[in-house]
C-alpha positions as CSV (number, residue, x, y, z in Angstrom):
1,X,-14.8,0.4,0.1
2,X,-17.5,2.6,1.2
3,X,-16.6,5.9,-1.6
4,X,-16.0,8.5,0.0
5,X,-12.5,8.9,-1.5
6,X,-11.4,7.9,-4.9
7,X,-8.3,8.7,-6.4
8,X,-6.7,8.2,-10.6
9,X,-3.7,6.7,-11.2
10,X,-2.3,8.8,-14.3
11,X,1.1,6.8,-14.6
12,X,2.4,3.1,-16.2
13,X,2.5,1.5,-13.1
14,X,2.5,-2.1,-13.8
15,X,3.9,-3.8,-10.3
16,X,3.7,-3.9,-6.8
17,X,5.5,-5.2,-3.8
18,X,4.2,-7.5,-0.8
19,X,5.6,-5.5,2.3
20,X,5.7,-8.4,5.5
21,X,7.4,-6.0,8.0
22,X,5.4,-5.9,11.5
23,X,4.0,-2.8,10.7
24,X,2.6,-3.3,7.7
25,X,0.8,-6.9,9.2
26,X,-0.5,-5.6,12.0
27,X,-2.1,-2.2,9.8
28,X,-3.5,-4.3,7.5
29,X,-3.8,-7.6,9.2
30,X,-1.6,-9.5,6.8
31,X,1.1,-8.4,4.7
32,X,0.7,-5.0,2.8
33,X,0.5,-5.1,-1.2
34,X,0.8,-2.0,-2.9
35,X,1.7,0.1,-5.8
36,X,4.6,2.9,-5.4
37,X,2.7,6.0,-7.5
38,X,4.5,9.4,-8.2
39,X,2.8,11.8,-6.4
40,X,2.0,14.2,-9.8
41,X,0.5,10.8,-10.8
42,X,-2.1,9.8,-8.4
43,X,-5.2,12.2,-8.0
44,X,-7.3,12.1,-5.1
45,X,-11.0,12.7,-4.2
46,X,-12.4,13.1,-0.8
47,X,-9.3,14.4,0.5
48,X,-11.4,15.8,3.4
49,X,-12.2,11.4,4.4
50,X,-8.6,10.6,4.9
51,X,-7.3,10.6,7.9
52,X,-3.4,10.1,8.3
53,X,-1.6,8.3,11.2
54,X,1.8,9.0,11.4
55,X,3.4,5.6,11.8
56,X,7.0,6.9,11.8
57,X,9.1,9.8,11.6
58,X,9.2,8.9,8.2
59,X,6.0,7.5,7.1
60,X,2.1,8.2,7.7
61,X,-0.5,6.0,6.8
62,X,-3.7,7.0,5.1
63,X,-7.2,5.7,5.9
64,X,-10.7,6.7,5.1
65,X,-12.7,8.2,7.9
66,X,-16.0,6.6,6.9
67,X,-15.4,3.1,6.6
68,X,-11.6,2.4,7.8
69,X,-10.1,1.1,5.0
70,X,-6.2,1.4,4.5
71,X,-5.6,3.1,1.4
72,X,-2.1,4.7,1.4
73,X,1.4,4.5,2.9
74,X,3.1,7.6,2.6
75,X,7.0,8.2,2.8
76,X,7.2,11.6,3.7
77,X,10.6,12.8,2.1
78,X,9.6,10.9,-1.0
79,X,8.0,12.0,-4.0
80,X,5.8,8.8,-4.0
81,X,2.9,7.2,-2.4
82,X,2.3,3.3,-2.3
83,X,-1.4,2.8,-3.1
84,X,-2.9,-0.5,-1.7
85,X,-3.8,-2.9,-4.4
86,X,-6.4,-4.2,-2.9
87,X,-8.4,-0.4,-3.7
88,X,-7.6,-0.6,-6.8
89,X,-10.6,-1.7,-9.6
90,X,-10.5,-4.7,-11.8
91,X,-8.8,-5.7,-14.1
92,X,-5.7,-4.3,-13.0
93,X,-3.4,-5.8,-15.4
94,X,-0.9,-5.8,-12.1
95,X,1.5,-8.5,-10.5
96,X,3.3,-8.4,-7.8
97,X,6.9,-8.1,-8.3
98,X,8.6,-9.0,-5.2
99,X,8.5,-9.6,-1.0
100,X,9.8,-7.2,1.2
101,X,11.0,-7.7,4.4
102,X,10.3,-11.0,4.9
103,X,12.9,-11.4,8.1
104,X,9.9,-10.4,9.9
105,X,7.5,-12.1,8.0
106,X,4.5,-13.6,10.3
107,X,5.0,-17.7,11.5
108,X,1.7,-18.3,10.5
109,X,2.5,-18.5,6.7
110,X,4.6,-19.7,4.0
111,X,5.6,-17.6,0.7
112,X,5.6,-19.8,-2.1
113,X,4.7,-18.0,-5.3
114,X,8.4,-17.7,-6.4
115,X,8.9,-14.1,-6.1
116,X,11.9,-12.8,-5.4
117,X,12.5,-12.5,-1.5
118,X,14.4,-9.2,0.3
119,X,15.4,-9.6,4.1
120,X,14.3,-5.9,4.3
């Protein structure tokens, strides 16, 4: 939002997932959409503004230090990082592809874009 980081995408990534586990809603204050990047792929500037919360044994979170926005979720033994789509500039030429975790979907809304649905 604000600049200070940037980052390139330098792969065919083409679709995204909608992540509605409880983590992901209350990070990002609704459900997390994002882009699963090989790591060799995605080059990032203003390495020195994020600031990583480690959500998990597994997973830290990435977030710039200037104006808070959520940019990355990072699985730690994987050789990929999800990028948010909502960073990204447009046109992105991008559609979601499916819902994840939706068991712990929030009560407050309904999915009804007739994307596949995963329990977890």
């Amino acid at each position: 939002m604000c600049g200070a980081i940037s980052f390139t995408i330098n792969a065919d990534v083409s679709t995204g997932n909608a992540c509605h586990c409880t983590s992901c809603r209350k990070q990002s204050g609704h459900y997390w959409a994002s882009i699963d990047v090989p790591r060799d792929a995605l080059t990032i500037e203003g390495n020195d503004h994020i600031v990583w919360y480690q959500s998990s044994e597994k997973v830290r979170r990435g977030f710039c230090d200037t104006c808070g926005s959520t940019l990355f979720w990072d699985p730690v033994f994987r050789d990929w990082t999800s990028v948010a789509m909502g960073a990204l500039d447009q046109p992105t030429q991008m559609k979601l592809s499916m819902h994840i975790y939706v068991s712990e979907k929030g009560d407050y809304y309904d999915i009804g874009d007739g994307l596949p649905q995963n329990q977890t």
